[in-house]
Each structure stands twice: as structure tokens, then as C-alpha cells.
VEXKOLDO-943303 format. One record per residue (C-alpha): residue number from 1; residue in one letter; x, y, z. Coordinates in steps of 0.05 Angstrom, whole numbers. Example, Ala and Ser with C-alpha at 12.3 -4.5 7.8 and 13.67 -1.06 7.14 Angstrom:
<nugus>
{nugu 1; "A"; {246; -90; 156}}
{nugu 2; "S"; {273; -21; 143}}
</nugus>
This chain:
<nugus>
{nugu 1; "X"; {464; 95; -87}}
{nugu 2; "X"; {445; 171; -85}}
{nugu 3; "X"; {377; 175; -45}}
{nugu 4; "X"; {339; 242; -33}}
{nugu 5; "X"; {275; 264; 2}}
{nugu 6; "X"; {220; 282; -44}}
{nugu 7; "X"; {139; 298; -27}}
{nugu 8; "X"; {86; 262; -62}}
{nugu 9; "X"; {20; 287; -87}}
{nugu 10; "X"; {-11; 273; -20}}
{nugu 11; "X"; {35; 318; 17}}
{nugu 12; "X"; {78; 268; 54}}
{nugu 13; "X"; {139; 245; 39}}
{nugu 14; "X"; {181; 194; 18}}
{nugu 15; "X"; {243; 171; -1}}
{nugu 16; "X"; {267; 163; -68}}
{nugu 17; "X"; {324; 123; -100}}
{nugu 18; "X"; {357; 164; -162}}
{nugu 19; "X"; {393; 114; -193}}
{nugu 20; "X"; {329; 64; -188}}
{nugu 21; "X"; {285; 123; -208}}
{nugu 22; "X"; {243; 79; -157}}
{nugu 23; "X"; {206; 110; -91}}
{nugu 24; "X"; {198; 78; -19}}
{nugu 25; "X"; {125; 98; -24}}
{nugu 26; "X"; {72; 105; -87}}
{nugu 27; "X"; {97; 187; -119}}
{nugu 28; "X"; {18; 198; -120}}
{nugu 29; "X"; {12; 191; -42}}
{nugu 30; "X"; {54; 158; 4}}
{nugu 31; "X"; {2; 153; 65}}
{nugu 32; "X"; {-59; 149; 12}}
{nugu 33; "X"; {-25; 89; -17}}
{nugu 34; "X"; {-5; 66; 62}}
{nugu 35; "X"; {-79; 63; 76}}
{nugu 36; "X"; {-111; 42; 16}}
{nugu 37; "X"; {-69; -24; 12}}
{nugu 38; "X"; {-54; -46; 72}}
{nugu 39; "X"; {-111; -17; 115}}
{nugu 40; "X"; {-170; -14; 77}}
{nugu 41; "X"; {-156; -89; 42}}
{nugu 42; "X"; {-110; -125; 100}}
{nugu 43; "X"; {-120; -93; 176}}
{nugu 44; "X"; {-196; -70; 163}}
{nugu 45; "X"; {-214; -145; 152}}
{nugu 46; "X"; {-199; -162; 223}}
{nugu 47; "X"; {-239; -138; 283}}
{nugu 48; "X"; {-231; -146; 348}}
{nugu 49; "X"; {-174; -195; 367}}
{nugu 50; "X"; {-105; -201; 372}}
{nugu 51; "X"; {-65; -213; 306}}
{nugu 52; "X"; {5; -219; 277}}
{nugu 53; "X"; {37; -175; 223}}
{nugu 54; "X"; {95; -186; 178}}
{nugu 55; "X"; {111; -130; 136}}
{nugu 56; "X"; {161; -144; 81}}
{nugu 57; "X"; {203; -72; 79}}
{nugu 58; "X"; {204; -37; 135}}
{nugu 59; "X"; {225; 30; 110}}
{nugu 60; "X"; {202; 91; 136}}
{nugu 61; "X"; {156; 57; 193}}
{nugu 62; "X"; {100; 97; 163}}
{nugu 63; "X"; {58; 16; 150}}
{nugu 64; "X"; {70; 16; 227}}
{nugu 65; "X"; {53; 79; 241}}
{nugu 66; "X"; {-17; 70; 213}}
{nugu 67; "X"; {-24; 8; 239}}
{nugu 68; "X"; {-13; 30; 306}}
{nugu 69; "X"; {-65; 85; 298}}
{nugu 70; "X"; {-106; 44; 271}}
{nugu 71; "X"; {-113; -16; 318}}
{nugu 72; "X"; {-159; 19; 368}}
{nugu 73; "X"; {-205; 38; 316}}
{nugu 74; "X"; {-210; -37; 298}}
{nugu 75; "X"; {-205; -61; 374}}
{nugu 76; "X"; {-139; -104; 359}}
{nugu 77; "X"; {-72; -119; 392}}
{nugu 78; "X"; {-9; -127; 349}}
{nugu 79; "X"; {46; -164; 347}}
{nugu 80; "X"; {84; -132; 292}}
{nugu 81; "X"; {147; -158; 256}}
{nugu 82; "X"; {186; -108; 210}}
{nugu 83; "X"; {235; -147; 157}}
{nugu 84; "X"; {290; -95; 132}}
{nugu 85; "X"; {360; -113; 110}}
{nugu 86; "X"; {372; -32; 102}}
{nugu 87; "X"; {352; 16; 153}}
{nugu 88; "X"; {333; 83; 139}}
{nugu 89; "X"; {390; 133; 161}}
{nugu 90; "X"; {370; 179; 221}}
{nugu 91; "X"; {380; 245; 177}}
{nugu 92; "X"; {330; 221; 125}}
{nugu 93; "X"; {282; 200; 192}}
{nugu 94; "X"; {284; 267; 208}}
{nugu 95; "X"; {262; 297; 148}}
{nugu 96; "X"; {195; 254; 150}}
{nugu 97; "X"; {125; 293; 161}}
{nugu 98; "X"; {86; 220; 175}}
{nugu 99; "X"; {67; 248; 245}}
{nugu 100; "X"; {50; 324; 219}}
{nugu 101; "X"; {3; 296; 158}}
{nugu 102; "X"; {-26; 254; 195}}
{nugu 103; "X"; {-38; 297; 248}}
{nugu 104; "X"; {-16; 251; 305}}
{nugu 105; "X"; {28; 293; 349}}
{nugu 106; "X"; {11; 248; 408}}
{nugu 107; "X"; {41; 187; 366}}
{nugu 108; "X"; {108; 221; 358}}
{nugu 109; "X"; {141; 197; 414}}
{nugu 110; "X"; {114; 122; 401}}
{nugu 111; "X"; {142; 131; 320}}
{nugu 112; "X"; {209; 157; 349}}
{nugu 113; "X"; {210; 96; 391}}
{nugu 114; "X"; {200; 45; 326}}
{nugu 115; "X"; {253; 64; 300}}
{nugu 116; "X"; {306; 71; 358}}
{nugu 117; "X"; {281; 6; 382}}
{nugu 118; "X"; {333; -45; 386}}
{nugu 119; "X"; {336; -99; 324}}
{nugu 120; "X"; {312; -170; 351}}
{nugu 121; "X"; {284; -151; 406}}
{nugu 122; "X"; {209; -142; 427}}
{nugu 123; "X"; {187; -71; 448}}
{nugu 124; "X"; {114; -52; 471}}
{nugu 125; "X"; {99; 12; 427}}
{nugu 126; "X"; {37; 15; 466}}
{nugu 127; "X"; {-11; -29; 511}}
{nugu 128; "X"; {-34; -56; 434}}
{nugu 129; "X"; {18; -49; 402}}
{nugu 130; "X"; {88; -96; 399}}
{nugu 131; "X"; {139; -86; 349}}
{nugu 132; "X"; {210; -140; 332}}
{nugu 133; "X"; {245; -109; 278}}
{nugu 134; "X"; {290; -158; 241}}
{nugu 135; "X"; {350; -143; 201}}
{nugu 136; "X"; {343; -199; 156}}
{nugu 137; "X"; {348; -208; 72}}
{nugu 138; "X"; {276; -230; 58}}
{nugu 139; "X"; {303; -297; 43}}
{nugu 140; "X"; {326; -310; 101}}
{nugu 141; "X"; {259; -309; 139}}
{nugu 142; "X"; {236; -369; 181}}
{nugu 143; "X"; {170; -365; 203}}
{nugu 144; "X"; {114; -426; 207}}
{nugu 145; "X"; {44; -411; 208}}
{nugu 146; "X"; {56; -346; 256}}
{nugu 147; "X"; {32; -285; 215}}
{nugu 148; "X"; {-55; -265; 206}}
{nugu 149; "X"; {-35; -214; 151}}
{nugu 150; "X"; {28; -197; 110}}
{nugu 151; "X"; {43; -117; 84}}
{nugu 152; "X"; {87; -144; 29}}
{nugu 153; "X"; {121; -81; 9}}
{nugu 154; "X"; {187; -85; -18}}
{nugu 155; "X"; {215; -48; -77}}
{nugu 156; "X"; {187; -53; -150}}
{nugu 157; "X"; {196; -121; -187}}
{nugu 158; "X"; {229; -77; -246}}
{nugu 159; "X"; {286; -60; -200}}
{nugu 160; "X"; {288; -122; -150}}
{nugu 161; "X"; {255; -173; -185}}
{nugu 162; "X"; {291; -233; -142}}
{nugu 163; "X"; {240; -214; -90}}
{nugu 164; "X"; {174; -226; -123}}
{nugu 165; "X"; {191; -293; -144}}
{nugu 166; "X"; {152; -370; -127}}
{nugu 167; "X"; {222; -375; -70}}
{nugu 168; "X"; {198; -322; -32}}
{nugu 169; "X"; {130; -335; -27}}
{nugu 170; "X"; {141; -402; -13}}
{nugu 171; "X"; {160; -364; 39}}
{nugu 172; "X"; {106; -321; 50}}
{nugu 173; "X"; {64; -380; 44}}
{nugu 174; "X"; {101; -420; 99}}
{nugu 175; "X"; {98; -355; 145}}
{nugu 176; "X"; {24; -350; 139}}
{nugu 177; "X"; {-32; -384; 179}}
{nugu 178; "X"; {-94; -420; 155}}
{nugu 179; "X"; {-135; -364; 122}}
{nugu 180; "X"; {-88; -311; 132}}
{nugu 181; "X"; {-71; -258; 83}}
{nugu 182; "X"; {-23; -215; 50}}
{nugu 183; "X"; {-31; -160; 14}}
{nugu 184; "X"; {9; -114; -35}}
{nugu 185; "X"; {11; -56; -79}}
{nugu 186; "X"; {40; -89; -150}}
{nugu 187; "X"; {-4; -122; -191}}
{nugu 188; "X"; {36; -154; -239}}
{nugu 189; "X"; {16; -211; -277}}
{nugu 190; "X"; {90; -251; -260}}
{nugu 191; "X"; {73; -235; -186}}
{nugu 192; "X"; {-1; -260; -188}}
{nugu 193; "X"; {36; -325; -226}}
{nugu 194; "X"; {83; -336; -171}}
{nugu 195; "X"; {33; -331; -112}}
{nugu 196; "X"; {-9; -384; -146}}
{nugu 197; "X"; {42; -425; -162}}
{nugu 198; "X"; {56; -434; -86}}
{nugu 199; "X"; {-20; -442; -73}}
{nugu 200; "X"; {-39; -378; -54}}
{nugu 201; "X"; {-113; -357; -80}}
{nugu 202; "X"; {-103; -290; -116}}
{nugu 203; "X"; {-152; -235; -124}}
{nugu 204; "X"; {-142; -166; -154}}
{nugu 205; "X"; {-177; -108; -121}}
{nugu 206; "X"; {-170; -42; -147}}
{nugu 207; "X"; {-105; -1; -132}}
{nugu 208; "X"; {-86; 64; -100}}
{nugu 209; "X"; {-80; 129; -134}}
{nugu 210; "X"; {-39; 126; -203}}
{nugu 211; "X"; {-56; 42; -204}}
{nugu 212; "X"; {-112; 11; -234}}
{nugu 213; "X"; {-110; -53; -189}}
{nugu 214; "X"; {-71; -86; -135}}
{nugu 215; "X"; {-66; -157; -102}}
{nugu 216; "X"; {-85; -192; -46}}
{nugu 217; "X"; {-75; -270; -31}}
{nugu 218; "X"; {-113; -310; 15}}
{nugu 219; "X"; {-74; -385; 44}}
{nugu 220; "X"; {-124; -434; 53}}
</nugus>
């Protein structure tokens, strides 16, 4: 598939898919959407202890990235697990300004490090900060109640719609601990379906830039 660099609105960029017409991060902003998702309605909510994240795409790193910048401001330590069955190539790493817009030249060293870490294999980022990278299809996670919060962020359900489905949050659901969360940018009716099907209470907040709402499901 033919795959190109493009900036969003926000000024950092992204990857995008031609042939999909479909975008590793939101056109309108890729790090506005990053924090307005999965920091400001998953990480904010937890204060002060250690948790474990599953994010569902791991892309760019750029859900990492701000994670990691983010956990001192919120006095956690991570244990992060990144899911992706198809790395980013080092030429389109390259051509990412996640470190320049967000003006975290110190970090640069730490992002290079995510993603030149070895798959399977648990690396400290930082003192707060532990990252396993899987190569894995989504379906073929196996995880019992392990994960505080979930960054589900795989590609659109009009282009991949075999991974918003009740199977994989079955999944999701099975990964999760008691009261833990996940949280994602669609907000499609078929996708709030499936996540209550599995038992999963739904709510819709609103979205990022250029989406009037988003999701975010709660195991009880």
C-alpha cells in the first residue's frame, strides 16, 4: 500500500495510507487528538500509582511518547504494552516532528529508544516508564485482568472493521481489570454495540477536533 507523510492542522505529523484514504492520527491534529483522548479521558483519571497500559496500534509511538511525558505530571509509573502487527519503517520514523512540536528535546533520546527497543522484551524508557512492544495481530492477544487503561487505537472501522467487533473486545474485556478503562477516538454506534455486548459500560464524551464525540468504557 502506498503510504506518505502528511502534516495535520496541529502542525505534527502523521502518516497517511493513500489507498485507505485513512490517517495514523486524526488530519485535524495528530498530538491534539493524542492528548485529548487518551490523556485528558484515560491517563488523567489516575493519580499517583503505578498502572498498566495496553495500547491497541502502536504506530508512530507518539500515545507513548505523551504518556511518558506525562506520567510525572500525574506522579505514575508505567508499565506500557504496545500491540502492532506492522511497524513503522525507520525512513518514515525519521520524518516525524513528535519531539520538535512538542518541544521535548530532552525526550528524544528516550522516543528513539521505543522504537529500537527489541519486540518482546521489557525495556526501562525511564525510572517510570517500561515499555514490551508486541508484534502481535490484535487477535491474538492474551492477557487476564493485567491492564488499568486501554488506548484502543487501531485504524478506522470503515477500512478495518474486523477489529471493532464483540471478538475483540471480548478481548479487551478479558485484558482489563476490575474498573479499568479503555478509551478510543471512534464513536460509532456498531462499536458502542459491541462493547456492551461484552459488558463493558459505555459512555460518550465529547471528541477531539473535527469529532463531535468519542468513547470510553468502564469493566466493572
Amino acid at each position: 500500500m502506498q503510504r506518505e507523510i502528511i502534516t495535520t492542522s496541529d502542525g505534527s505529523k502523521t502518516i497517511q495510507i493513500k489507498d485507505w484514504n485513512e490517517q495514523y492520527h486524526s488530519k485535524h491534529g495528530a498530538i491534539q487528538e493524542a492528548y485529548h483522548v487518551f490523556i485528558k479521558h484515560g491517563l488523567s483519571l489516575f493519580k499517583n500509582e503505578s498502572i498498566s497500559i495496553l495500547e491497541i496500534g502502536f504506530g508512530t509511538g507518539l500515545n507513548a511518547l505523551i504518556s511518558l511525558l506525562e506520567a510525572p505530571n500525574h506522579c505514575l509509573n508505567i508499565e506500557y504494552t504496545g500491540v502492532e502487527a506492522y511497524p513503522i519503517k525507520k525512513d518514515e520514523l525519521r520524518q516525524l516532528n513528535y519531539i520538535t512540536e512538542l518541544k521535548a528535546d530532552v525526550f528524544a533520546e528516550h522516543f528513539k529508544q521505543m522504537h529500537q527497543s527489541p519486540w518482546e522484551k521489557e525495556i526501562y524508557i525511564s525510572d517510570y516508564f517500561q515499555l514490551k512492544k508486541q508484534k502481535l495481530d490484535f487477535r491474538e492477544i492474551e492477557a487476564d485482568n493485567i491492564f488499568d487503561l486501554v488506548y484502543f487505537d487501531a485504524f478506522g472501522a470503515r477500512v478495518q472493521p474486523e477489529l471493532w467487533t464483540e471478538s475483540i473486545f471480548e478481548i479487551m474485556f478479558k485484558a482489563l481489570k476490575k474498573e479499568g478503562i479503555l478509551v478510543t477516538y471512534s464513536a460509532k454506534g456498531s462499536v458502542r454495540r459491541a462493547m456492551q455486548a461484552v459488558g463493558l459500560i459505555v459512555e460518550r464524551l465529547p471528541g477531539p477536533l473535527g469529532k463531535r464525540e468519542m468513547l470510553r468504557a468502564t469493566k466493572p
